[in-house]
Backbone and ligand atoms as CSV (ligand in chain L), in Angstrom:
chain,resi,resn,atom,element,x,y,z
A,1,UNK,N,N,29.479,-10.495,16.484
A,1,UNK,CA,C,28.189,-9.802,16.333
A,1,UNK,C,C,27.884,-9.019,17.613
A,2,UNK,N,N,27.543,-7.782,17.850
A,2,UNK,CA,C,27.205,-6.859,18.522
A,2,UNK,C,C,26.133,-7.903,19.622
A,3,UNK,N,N,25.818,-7.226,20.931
A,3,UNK,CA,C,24.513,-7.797,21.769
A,3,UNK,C,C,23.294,-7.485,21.411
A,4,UNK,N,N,22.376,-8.059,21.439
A,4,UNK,CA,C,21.138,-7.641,21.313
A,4,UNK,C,C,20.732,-6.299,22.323
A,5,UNK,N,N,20.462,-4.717,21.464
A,5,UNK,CA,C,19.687,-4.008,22.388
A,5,UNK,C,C,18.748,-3.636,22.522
A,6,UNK,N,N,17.982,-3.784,24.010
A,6,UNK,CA,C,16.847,-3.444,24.345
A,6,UNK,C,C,16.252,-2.443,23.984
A,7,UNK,N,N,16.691,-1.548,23.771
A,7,UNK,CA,C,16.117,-0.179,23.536
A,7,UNK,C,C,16.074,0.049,21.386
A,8,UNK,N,N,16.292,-0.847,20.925
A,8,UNK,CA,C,16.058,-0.979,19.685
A,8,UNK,C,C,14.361,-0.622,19.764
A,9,UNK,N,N,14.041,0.013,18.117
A,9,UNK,CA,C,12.225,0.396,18.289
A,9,UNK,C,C,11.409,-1.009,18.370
A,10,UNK,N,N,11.715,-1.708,17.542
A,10,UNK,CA,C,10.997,-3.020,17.617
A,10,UNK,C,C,10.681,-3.718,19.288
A,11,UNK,N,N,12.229,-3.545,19.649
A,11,UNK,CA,C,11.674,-3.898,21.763
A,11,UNK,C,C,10.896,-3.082,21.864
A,12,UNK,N,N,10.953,-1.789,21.484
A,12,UNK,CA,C,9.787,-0.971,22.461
A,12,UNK,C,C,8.478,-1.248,21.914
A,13,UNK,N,N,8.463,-1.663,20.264
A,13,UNK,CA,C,6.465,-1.770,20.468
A,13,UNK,C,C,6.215,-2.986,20.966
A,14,UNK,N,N,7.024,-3.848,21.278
A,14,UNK,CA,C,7.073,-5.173,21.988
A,14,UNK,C,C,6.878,-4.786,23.516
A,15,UNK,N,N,7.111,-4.035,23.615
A,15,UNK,CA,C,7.432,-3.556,25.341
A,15,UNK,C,C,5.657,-2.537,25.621
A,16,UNK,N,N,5.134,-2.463,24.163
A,16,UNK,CA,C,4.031,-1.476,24.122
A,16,UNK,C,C,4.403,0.106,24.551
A,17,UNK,N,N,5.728,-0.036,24.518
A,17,UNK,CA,C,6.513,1.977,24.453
A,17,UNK,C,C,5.769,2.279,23.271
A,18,UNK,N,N,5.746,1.871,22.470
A,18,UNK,CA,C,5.462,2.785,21.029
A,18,UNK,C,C,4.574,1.995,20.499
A,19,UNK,N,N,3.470,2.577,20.007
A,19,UNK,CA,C,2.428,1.994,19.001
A,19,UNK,C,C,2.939,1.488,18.035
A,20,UNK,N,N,1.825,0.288,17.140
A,20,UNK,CA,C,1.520,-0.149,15.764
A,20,UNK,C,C,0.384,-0.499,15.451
A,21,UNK,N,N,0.944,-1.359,14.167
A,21,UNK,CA,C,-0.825,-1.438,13.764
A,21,UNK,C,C,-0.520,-2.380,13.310
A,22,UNK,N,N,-1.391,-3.627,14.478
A,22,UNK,CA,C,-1.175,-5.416,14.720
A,22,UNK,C,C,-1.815,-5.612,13.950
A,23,UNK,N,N,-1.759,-6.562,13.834
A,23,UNK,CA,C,-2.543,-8.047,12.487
A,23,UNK,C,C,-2.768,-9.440,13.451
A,24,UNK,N,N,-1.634,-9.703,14.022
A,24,UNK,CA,C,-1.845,-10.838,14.639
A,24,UNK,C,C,-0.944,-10.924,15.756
A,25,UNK,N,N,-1.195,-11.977,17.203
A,25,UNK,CA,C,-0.238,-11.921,18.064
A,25,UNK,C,C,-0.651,-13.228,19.265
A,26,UNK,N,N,0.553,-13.600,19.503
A,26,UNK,CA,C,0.212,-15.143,20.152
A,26,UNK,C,C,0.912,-15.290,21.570
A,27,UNK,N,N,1.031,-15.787,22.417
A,27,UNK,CA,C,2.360,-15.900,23.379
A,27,UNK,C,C,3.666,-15.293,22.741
A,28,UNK,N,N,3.998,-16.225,21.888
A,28,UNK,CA,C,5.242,-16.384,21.300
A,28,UNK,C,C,5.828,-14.920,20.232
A,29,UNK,N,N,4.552,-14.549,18.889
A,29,UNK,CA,C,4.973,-13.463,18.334
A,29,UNK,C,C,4.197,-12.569,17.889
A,30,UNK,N,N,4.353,-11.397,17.550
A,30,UNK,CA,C,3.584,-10.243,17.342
A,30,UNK,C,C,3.989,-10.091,16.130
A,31,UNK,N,N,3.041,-9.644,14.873
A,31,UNK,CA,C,3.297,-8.903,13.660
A,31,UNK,C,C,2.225,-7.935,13.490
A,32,UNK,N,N,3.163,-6.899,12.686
A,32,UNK,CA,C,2.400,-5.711,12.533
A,32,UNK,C,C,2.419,-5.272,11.172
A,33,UNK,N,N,1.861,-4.199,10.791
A,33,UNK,CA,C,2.339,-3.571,9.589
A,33,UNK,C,C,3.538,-2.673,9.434
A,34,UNK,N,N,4.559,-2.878,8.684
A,34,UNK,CA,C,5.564,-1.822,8.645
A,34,UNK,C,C,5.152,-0.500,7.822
A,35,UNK,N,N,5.249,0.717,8.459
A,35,UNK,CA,C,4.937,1.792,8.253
A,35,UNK,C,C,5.756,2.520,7.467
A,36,UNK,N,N,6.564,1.688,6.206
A,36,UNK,CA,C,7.088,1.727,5.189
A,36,UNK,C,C,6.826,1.163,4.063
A,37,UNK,N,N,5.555,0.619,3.810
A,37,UNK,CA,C,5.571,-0.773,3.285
A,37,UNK,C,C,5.702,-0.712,1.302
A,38,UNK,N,N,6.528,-1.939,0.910
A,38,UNK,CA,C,7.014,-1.626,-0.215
A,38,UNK,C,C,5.513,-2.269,-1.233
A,39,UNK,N,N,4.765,-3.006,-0.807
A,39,UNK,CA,C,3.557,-2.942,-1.197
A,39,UNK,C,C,2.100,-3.195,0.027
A,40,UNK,N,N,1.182,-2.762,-0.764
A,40,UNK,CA,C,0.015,-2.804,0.404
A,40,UNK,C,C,-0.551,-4.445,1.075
A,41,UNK,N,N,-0.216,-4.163,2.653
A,41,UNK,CA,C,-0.226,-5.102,3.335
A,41,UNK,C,C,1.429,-5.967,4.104
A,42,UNK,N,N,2.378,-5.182,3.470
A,42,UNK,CA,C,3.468,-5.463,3.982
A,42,UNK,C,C,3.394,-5.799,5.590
A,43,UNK,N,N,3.582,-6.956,5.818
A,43,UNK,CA,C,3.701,-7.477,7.455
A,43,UNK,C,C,5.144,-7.860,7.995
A,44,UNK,N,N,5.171,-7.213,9.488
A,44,UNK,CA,C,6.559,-7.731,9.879
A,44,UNK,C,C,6.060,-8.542,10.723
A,45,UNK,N,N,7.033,-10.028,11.260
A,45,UNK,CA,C,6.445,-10.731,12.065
A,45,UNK,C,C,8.045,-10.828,12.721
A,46,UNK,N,N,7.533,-10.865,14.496
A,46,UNK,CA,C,9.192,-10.881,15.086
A,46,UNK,C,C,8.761,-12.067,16.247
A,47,UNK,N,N,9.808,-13.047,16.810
A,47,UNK,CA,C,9.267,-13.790,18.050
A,47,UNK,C,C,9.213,-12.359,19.253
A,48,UNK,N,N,8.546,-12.699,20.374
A,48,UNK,CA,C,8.873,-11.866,21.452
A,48,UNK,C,C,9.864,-12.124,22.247
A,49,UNK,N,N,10.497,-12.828,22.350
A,49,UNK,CA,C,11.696,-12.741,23.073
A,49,UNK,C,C,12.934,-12.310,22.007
A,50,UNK,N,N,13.571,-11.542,23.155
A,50,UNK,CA,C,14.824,-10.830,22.752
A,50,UNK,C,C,15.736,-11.668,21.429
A,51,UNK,N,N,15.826,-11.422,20.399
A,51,UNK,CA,C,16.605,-12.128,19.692
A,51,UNK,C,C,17.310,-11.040,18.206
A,52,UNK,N,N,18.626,-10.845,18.098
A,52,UNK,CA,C,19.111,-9.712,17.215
A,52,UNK,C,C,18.412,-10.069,15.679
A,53,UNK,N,N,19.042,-11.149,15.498
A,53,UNK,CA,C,18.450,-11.802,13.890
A,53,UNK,C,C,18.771,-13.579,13.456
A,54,UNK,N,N,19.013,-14.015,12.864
A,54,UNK,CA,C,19.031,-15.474,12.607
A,54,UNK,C,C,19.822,-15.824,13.269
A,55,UNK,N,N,20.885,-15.135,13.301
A,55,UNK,CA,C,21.980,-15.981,13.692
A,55,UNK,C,C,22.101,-16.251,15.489
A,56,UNK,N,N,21.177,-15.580,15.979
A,56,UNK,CA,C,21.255,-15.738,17.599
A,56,UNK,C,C,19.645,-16.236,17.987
A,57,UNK,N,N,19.089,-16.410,17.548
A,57,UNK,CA,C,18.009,-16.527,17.622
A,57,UNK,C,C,17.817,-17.872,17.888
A,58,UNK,N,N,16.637,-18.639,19.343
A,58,UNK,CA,C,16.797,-19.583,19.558
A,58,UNK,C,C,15.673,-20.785,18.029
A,59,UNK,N,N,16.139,-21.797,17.574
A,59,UNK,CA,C,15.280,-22.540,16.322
A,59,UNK,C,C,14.670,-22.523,16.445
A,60,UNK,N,N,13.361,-22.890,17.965
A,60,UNK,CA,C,11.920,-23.146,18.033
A,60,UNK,C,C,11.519,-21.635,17.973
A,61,UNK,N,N,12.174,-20.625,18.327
A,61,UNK,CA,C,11.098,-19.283,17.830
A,61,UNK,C,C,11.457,-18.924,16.543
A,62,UNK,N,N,12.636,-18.954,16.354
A,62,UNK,CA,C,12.607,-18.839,14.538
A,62,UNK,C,C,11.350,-19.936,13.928
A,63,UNK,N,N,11.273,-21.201,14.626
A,63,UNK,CA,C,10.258,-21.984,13.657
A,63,UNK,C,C,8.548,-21.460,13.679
A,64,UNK,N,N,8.897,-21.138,14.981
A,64,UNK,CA,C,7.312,-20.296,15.136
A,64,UNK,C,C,6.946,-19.156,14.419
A,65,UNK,N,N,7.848,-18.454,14.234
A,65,UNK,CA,C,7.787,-17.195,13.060
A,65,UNK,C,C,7.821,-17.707,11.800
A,66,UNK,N,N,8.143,-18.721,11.460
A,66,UNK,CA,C,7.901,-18.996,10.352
A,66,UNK,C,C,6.544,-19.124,9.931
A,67,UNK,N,N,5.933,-20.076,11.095
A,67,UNK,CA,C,4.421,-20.756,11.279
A,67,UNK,C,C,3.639,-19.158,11.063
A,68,UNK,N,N,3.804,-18.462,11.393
A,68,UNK,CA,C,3.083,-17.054,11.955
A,68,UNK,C,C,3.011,-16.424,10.511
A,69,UNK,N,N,4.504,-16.484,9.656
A,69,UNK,CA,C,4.240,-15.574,8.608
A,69,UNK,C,C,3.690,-16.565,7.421
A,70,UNK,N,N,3.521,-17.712,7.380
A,70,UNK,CA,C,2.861,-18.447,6.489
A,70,UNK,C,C,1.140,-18.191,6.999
A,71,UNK,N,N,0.586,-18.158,8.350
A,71,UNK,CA,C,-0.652,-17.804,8.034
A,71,UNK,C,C,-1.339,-16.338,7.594
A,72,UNK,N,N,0.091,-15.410,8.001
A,72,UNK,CA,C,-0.157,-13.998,7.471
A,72,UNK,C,C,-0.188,-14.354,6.023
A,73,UNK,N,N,0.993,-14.920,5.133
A,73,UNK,CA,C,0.637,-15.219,3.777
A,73,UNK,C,C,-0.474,-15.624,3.457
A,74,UNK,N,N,-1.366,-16.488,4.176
A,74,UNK,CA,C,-2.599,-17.223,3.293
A,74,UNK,C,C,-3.494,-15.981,3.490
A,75,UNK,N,N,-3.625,-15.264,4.811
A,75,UNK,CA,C,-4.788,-14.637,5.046
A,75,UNK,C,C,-4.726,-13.561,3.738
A,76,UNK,N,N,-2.751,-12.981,3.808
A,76,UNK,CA,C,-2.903,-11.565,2.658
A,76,UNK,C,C,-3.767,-11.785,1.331
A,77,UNK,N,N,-3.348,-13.563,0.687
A,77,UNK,CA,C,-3.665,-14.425,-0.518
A,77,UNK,C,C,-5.399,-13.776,-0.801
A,78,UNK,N,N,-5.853,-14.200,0.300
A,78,UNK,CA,C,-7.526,-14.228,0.691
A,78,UNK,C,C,-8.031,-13.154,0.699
A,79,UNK,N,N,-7.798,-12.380,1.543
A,79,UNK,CA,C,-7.988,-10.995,2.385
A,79,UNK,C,C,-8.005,-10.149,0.996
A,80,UNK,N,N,-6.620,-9.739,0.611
A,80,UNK,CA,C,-6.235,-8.542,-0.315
A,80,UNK,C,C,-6.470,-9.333,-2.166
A,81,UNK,N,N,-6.985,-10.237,-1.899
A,81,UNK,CA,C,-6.799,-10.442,-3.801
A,81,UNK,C,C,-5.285,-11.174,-3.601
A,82,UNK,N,N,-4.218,-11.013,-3.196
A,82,UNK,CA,C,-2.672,-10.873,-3.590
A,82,UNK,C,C,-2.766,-12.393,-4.966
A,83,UNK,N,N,-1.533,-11.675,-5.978
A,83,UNK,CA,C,-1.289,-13.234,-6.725
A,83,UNK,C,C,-0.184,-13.938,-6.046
A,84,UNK,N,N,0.725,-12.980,-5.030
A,84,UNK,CA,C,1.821,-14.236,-4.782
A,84,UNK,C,C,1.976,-13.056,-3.244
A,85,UNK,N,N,3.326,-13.883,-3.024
A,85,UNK,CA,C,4.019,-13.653,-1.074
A,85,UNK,C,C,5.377,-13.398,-1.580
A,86,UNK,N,N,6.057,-12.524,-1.182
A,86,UNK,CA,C,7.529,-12.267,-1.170
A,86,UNK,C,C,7.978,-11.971,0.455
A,87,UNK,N,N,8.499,-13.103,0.915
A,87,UNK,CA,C,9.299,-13.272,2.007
A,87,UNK,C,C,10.349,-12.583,2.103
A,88,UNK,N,N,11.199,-12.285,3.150
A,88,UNK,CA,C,12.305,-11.161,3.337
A,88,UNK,C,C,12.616,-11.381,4.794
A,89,UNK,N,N,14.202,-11.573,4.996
A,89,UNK,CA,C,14.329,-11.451,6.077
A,89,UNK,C,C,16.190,-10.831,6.462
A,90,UNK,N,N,16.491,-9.878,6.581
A,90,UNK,CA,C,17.898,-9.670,6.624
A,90,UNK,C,C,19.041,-9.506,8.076
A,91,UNK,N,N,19.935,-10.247,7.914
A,91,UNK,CA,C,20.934,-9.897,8.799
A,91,UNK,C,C,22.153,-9.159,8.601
A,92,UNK,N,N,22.419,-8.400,10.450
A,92,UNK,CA,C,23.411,-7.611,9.994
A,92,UNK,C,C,23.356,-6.900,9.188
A,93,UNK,N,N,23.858,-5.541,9.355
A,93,UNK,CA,C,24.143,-4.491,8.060
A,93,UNK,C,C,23.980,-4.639,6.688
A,94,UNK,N,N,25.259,-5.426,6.512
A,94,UNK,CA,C,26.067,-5.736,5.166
A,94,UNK,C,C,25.285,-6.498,4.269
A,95,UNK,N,N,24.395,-7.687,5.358
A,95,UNK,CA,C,22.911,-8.355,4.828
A,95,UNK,C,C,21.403,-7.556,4.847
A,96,UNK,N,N,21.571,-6.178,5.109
A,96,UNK,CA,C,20.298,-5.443,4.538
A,96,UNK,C,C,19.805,-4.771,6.039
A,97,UNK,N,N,20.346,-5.514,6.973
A,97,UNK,CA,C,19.219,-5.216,8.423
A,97,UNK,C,C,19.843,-3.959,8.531
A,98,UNK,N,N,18.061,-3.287,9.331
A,98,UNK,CA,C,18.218,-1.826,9.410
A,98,UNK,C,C,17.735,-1.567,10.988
A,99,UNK,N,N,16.838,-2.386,11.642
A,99,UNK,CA,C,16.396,-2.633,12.790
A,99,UNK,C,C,16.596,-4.044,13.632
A,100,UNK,N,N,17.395,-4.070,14.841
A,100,UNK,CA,C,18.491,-5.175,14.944
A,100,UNK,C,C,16.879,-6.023,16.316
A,101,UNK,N,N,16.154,-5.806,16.191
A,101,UNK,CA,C,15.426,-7.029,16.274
A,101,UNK,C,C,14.632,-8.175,15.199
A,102,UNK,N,N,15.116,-9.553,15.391
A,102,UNK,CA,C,14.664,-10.486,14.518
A,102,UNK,C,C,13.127,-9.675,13.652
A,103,UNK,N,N,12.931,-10.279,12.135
A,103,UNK,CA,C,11.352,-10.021,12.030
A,103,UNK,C,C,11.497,-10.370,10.540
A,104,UNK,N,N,10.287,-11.107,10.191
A,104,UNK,CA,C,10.226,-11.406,8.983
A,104,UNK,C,C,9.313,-10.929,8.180
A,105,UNK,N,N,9.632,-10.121,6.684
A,105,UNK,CA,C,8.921,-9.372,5.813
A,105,UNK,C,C,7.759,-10.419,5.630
A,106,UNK,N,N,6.646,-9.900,5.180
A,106,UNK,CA,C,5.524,-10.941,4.360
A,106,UNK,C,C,5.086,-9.802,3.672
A,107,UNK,N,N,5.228,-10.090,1.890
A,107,UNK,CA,C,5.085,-8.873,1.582
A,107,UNK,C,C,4.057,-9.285,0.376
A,108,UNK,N,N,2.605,-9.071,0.159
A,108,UNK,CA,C,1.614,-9.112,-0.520
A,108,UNK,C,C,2.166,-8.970,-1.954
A,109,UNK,N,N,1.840,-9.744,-3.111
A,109,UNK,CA,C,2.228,-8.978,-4.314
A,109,UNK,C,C,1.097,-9.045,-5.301
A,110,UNK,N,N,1.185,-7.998,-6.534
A,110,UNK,CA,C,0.158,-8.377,-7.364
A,110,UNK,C,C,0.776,-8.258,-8.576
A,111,UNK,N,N,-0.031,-9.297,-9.482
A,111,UNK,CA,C,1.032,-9.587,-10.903
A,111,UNK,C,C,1.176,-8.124,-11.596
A,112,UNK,N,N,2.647,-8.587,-11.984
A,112,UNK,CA,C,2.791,-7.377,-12.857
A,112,UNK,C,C,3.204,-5.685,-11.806
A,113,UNK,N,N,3.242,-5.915,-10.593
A,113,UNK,CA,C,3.166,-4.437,-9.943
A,113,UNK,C,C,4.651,-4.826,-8.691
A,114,UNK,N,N,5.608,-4.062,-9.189
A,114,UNK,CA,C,7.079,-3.959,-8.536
A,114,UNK,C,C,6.876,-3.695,-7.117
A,115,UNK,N,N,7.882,-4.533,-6.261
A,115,UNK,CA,C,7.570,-3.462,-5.030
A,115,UNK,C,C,8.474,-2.248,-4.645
A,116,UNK,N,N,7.457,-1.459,-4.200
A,116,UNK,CA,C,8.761,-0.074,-3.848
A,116,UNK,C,C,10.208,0.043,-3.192
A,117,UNK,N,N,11.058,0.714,-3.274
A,117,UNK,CA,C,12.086,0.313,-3.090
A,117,UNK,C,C,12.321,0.759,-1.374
A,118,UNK,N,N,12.939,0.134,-0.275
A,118,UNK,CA,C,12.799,0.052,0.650
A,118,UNK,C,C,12.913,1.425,1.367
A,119,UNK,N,N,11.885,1.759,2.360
A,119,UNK,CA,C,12.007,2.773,3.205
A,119,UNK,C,C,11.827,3.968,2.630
A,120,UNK,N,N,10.952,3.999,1.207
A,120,UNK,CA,C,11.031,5.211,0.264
A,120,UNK,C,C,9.445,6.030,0.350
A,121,UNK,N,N,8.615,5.055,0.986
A,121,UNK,CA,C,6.953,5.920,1.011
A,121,UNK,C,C,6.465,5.617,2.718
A,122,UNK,N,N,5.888,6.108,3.030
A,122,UNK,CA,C,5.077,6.327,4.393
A,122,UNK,C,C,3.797,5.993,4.202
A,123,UNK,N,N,3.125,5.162,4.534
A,123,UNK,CA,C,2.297,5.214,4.350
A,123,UNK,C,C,0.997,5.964,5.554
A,124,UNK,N,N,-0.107,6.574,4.636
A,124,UNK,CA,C,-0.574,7.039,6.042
A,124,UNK,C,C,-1.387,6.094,6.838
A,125,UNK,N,N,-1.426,6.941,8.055
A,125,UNK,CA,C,-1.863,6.194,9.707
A,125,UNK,C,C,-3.381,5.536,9.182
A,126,UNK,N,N,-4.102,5.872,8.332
A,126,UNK,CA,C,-5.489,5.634,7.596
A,126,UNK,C,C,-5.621,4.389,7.295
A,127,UNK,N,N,-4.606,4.140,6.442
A,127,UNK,CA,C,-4.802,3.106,5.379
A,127,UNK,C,C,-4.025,1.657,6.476
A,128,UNK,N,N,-3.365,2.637,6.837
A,128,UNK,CA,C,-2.541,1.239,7.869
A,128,UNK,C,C,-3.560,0.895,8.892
A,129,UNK,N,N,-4.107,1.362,9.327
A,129,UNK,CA,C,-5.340,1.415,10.308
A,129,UNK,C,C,-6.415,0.499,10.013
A,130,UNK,N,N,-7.138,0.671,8.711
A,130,UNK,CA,C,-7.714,0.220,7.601
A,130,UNK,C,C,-7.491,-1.737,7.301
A,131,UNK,N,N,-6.064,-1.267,6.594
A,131,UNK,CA,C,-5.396,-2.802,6.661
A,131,UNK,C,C,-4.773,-3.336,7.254
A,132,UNK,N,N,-4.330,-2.877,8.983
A,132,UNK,CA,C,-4.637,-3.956,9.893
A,132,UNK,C,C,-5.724,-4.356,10.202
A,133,UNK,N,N,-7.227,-4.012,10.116
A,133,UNK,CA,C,-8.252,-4.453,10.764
A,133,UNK,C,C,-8.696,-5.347,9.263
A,134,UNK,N,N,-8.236,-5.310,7.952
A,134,UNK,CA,C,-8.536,-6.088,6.972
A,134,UNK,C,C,-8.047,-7.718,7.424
A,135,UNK,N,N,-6.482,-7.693,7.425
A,135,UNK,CA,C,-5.632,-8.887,7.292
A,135,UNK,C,C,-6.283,-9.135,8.975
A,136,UNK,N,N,-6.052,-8.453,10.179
A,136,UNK,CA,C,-6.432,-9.453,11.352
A,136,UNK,C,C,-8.353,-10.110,11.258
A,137,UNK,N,N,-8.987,-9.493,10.776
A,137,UNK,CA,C,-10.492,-10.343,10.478
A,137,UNK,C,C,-10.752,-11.378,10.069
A,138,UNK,N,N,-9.396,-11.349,8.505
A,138,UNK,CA,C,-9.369,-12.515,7.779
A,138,UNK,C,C,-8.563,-14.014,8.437
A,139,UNK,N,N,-7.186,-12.977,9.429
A,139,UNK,CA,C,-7.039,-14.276,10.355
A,139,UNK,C,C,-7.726,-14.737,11.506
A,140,UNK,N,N,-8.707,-13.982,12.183
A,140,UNK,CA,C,-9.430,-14.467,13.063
A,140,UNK,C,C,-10.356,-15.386,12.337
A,141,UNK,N,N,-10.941,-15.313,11.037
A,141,UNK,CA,C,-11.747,-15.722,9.985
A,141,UNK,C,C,-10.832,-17.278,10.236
A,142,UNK,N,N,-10.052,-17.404,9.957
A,142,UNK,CA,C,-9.212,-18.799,9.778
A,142,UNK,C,C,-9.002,-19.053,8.017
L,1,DGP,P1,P,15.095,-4.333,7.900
L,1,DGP,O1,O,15.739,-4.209,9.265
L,1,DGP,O2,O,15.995,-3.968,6.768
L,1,DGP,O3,O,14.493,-5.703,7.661
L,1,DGP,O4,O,13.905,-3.294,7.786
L,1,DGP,C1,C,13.235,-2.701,8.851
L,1,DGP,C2,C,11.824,-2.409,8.384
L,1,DGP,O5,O,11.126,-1.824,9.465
L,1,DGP,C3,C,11.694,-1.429,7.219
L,1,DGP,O6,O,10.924,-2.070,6.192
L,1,DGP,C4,C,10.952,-0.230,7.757
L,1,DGP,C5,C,10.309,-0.759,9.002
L,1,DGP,N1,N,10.215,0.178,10.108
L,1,DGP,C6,C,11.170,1.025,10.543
L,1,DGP,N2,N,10.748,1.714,11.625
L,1,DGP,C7,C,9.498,1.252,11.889
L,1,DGP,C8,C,8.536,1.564,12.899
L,1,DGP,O7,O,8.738,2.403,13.774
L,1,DGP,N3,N,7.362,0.886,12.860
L,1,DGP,C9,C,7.090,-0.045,11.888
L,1,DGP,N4,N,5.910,-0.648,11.940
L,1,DGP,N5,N,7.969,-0.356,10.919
L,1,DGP,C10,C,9.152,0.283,10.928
């Protein structure tokens, strides 16, 4: 497996080089909204330390990201209406990864409504703006 590189986009909004639009963030991890999202409220959650994807990644921050995207799930549950959570997480190429820092999908769903197919709509800066300040209220809310 290749090294983890720094200069991947995910280090840099970690590094605060490049903007997003947070939801939640602790010592340990930051999630944001992906500015692709295959339905509304799509969250990525990554640890902050350097890690490519599962397979290098130390267990206690993989376990903490876990912890992180289960309270993004309850808040989306609450927050957005959602009827269910579709989790996502890919390694390596050949396993789907497109951005080689760790991060786990949390992806809002509502019955009956497909999600878009990956990397196919933009959503605008508005609505993402919008529903980060929705989902982080509802987790400051508890
Ligand atoms: P993957 O590595 O296959 O798990 O997918 C990477 C995801 O990251 C994909 O859903 C689109 C999203 N994405 C790509 N570039 C950016 C970006 O600059 N900002 C944000 N917030 N999301 C991004």
């Amino acid at each position: 497996m290749p090294a983890y590189d720094p200069n991947n986009i995910f280090a840099k909004i970690l590094r605060g080089e490049l903007p997003c639009y947070k939801v939640y963030e602790d010592d340990k991890a930051l999630a944001f909204l992906d500015i692709m999202p295959r339905a509304p409220g799509h969250t990525l959650v990554l640890p902050k330390a350097p890690a490519r994807n599962i397979l290098d990644v130390p267990p206690d921050d993989l376990a903490h990201v876990a912890k992180v995207a289960q309270k993004i799930a309850k808040a989306a549950m609450t927050a957005l209406g959602a009827d269910g959570i579709t989790v996502q997480q890919f390694n390596e190429g050949p396993g789907g990864q497109v951005v080689f820092h760790l991060h786990v999908h949390v992806i809002p769903r509502m019955a009956g409504v497909p999600m878009k197919p990956p990397a196919e709509f933009k959503e605008k800066p508005e609505a993402l703006a919008e529903m980060a300040k929705t989902l982080m209220a509802a987790l400051a809310a508890g």
